[in-house]
Structure formats: C-alpha cells, structure tokens
N, C-alpha and C positions, 0 to 999 in steps of 0.2 A: 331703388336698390341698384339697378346699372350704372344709375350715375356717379353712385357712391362707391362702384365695384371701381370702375374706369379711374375715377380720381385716386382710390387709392394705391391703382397700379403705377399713375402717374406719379406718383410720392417717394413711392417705392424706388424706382428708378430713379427719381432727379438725387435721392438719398446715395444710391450706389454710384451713381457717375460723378456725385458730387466726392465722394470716397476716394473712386478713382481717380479720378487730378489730380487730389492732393496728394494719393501714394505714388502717381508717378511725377508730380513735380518731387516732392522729397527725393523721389529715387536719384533723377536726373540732376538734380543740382550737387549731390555725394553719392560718389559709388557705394560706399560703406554703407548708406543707409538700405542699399538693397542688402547686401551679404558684408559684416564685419569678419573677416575672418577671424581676429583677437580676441572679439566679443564671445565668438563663437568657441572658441577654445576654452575661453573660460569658463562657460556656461556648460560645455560640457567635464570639466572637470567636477565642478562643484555640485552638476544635479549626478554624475555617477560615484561623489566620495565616501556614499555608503556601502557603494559595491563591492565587493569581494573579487576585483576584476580576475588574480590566479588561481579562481574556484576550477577544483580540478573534479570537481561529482558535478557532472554535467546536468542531473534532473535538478540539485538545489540550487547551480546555476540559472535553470528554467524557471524555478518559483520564485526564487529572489528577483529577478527582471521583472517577472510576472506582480509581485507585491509591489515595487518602484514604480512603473508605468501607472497601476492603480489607483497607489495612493496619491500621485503627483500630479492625476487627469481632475484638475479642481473644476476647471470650467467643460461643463459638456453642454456643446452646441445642439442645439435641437437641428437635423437634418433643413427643415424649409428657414433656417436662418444661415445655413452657412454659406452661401451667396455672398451675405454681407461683405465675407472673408476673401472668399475662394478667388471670385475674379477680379475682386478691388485688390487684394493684397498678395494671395496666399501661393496663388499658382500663377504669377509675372510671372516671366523672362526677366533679365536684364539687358531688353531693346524695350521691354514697355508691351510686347505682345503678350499670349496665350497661345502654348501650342496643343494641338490634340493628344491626349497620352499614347493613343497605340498606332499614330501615323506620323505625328511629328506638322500634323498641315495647321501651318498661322494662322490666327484670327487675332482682330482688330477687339479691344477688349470693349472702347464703347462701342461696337456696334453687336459686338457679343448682349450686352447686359439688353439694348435697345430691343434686341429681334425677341430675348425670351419673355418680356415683361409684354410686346406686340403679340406673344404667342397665347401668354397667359392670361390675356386679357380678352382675346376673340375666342376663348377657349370656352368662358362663360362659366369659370367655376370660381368661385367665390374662394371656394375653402383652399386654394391652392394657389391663394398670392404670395408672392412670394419662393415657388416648390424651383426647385433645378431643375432644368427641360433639355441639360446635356452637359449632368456633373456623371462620371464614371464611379461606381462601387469596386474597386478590384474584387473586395469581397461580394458577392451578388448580395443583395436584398433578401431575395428569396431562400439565403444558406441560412439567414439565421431570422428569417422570417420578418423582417422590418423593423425589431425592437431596438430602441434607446440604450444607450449610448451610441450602441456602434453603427447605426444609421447614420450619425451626423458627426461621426468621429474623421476627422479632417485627413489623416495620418494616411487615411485609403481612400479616399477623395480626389477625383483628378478632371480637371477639363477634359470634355471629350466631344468631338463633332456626332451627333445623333446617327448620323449612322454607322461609325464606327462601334459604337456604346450598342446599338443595336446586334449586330453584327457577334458583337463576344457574345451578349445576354447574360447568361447564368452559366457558361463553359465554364469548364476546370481549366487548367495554362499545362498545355503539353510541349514536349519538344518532337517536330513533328521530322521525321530521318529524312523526308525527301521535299523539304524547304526548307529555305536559301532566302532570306527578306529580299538578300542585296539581284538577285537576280530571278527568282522562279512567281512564274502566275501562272494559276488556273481558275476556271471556276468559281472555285471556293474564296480567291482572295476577292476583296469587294472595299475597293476604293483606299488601296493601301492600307489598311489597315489589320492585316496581318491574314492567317490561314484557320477556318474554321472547318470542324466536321460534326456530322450529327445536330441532337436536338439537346434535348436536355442535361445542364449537365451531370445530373444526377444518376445519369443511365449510361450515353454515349456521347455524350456532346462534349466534343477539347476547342484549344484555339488560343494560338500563339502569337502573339503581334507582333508587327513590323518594325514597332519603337517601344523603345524605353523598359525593356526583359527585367534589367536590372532594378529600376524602378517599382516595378509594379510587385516582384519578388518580395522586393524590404516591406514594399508595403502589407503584403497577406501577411510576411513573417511575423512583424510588428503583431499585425490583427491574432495571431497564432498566439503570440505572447502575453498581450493584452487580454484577448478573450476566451483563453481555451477551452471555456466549454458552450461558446456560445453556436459553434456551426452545429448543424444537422448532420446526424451519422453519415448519411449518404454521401454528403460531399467531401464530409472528413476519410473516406477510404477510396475515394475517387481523386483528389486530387493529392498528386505524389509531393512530400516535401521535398523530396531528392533534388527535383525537378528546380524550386525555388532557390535553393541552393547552391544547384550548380549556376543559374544566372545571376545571384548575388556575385559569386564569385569570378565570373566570367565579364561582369559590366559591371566593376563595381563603383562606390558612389561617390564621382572624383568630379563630378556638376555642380557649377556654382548653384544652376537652379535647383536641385537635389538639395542642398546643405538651408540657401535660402529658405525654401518651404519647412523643413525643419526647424527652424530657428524662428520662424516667423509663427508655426503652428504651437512651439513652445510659449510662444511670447502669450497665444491667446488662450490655449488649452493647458497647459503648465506642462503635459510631460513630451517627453522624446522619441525619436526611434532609435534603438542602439543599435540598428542593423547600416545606419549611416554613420553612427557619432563612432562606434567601436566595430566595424565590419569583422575583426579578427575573431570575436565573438561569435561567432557561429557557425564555426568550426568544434566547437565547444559544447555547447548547447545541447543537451539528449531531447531531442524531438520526441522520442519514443514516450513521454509522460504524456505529450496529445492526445495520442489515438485512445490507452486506455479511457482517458476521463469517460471516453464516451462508451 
C-alpha cells in the first residue's frame, strides 16, 4: 500500500511538471498565448451580450450576473484536482513564475509542484493525493463549510506561501487606519504578508494584506455574486462589502496577470468574473440583496 501510495504521488507530479513545460514553452514562444488581449475582448463581449449592461435596478442587476455566472460555470473542478490548473496554467506570471497572493514573494513553479507532492507523500495520507498544501481560499473554507463548487471554484483560488495563507486563516479583509503595507511593521505583520488582529474571523479576527487588495476584492465579490447564499451568517455581517469595494476601486484590474487568470479560468470553467471583464459594474450593483438572503 506505500508503494503504491509513493508511485502514485510520483505520477502525479511527473503529470503536472509534465503540464508545466508545455504551458510555459507555449507561453514563451508567443506572448499571446499567455494573455490575448483581442481574444480577450471578444470573449468578453459575447459571454456578457445577454447582459442588460444599463440595468439601472441595481438588485435585478445582482440576479442577473448571479443567473450568467451559474449557468455558464459548466465545468466545476473538484477542489483536490485544481492543482492540475492552478500552478501549471492558471496563476503564471508572465516570466514563467508564481507569486504569492498577499506578499507578492516568487516561487519557482517546478520546484513549487516538487516540494507539495514531497509533502503529500511523507504525510502518509492516502486520501489526500493530489489536495493543495499552499493554494489560498479568499473565501475561507470554513465560511461556507467546505461544500462543492465553491471549494474548488478557481475564480478565489490563489497561490499562496503556507505561511502567509496561514497567517489570514478565516479573517474577514479589513482596512486597518494605522497600516501603511509600503512602510509600517509590527508584531502582527509576519513575513510580509500583510497585518492581522484577533482569532476567528467570525468573532474578531481581520487582516489586510500587503499585495494584491485589488485582486483578492473581485475575487470574494465574484464569490458574492456567484454564491450568495452559500456564506454562513456570521461572516456575512462581519465582513464589510464597503470595504471590497473601495479596493476594487482603488487597485483596479489593469494586470496582465489579473485578465490572464480570467480568461484562462474561463477557458476551463466557462464563466467570468465581471468584476475584471466590466469593473464599472460595481458601482451599480445593490449589494444590499446579500445580506437579506441570509
């Protein structure tokens, strides 16, 4: 049973680095093939030309995105397969690395795939070949309890160094009035990766990161739109949407890498985020249909 645990971590791996070559020879030999931006425009035209994009009732603006995202998510990855995606394709750069979502610190993406499969293998658990050992939830796990789709829904999916990922846990994303990413530490920041306080975030626990505000924002909003009645009350009146929006709007999503992941998530899940494709949209948007559902 070891032996057959061990080979088939080996498989695993030689499967995903085998992956990786080929997405970054493709990349490197055409730029386009990491980000088309033409592609890109197109793709966004044709999956929003059902939209009502001058819906000026901003809650059947909310259900209508809410019904498109839906019915357009045809393929839902199971969480312990999106590896396949994530660091072969989904979350490059365009240098060929992986950076960490809430520090920004490089990693080398064979030697990313090599140390988790090393991990998961002296770990001695069968059942967990294959599991992410330092992919990021924006949305915690614990908000909506681990269920399918949105465990393995890529959209809030993000490389992240284990202790950074540690470090947020299950925080709500606060903006904290006396941190400054670009100059202040205390204590509380741990290994760049941004400022936490408290424990749970269900009670007191916040925590703002050092990188990518703007990022991580589209992504809960996304999840917001996508799943709004999948969070637990608790964090749904804990974490402020104000708060996501003012960082949408404040870093908005002008990243090659940003639009890539989007269009590359598209390609494998079918739908989009419209907090990247149409940002003006969420100024629009009545948020207030969230909090009743629950």
């Amino acid at each position: 049973m070891q032996g057959d645990r061990v080979m088939n971590t080996v498989e695993i791996a030689a499967t995903r680095l085998h992956e990786l070559d080929a997405n970054l020879e493709r990349i490197r030999s055409n730029s386009r093939e990491y980000y088309d931006s033409a592609r890109d425009k197109a793709d966004v035209e044709q999956y929003y030309s059902s939209l009502h994009r001058d819906e000026e009732d901003g809650k059947a603006l909310f259900h209508a995105l809410t019904q498109l995202l839906t019915d357009t998510h045809k393929n839902k990855i199971p969480y312990k397969n999106s590896d396949e995606y994530l660091k072969t394709e989904v979350d490059l750069h365009d240098d060929g690395y992986l950076r960490s979502i809430y520090s920004g610190k490089e990693a080398e993406p064979h030697q990313v795939i090599e140390e988790d499969m090393n991990e998961i293998s002296a770990a001695d658990e069968t059942s967990h070949l294959g599991h992410n050992v330092n992919i990021e939830h924006v949305v915690p796990q614990s908000w909506f309890d681990k269920h399918e789709p949105m465990r393995g829904d890529m959209h809030h999916l993000f490389y992240c160094e284990k202790t950074c990922n540690a470090r947020r846990g299950n925080k709500v994303y606060v903006d904290f009035s006396d941190y400054n990413p670009d100059d202040f530490r205390t204590d509380w920041v741990h290994d760049e990766c941004g400022k936490g306080e408290g424990g749970d975030g269900s009670s007191d626990g916040q925590f703002e990161p050092e990188y990518a505000k703007g990022m991580v924002a589209r992504a809960m909003l996304y999840f917001i739109l996508r799943y709004p009645k999948a969070i637990e009350q608790a964090y749904v009146k804990k974490q402020d949407v104000d708060v996501l929006l003012k960082w949408h709007k404040d870093f908005p999503p002008n990243l090659k890498y940003e639009k890539h992941r989007n269009q590359a998530i598209y390609k494998i899940q079918g739908n989009r985020n419209p907090f990247i494709d149409l940002p003006e949209l969420a100024d629009r948007i009545d948020f207030s249909v969230y909090k009743p559902l629950h």
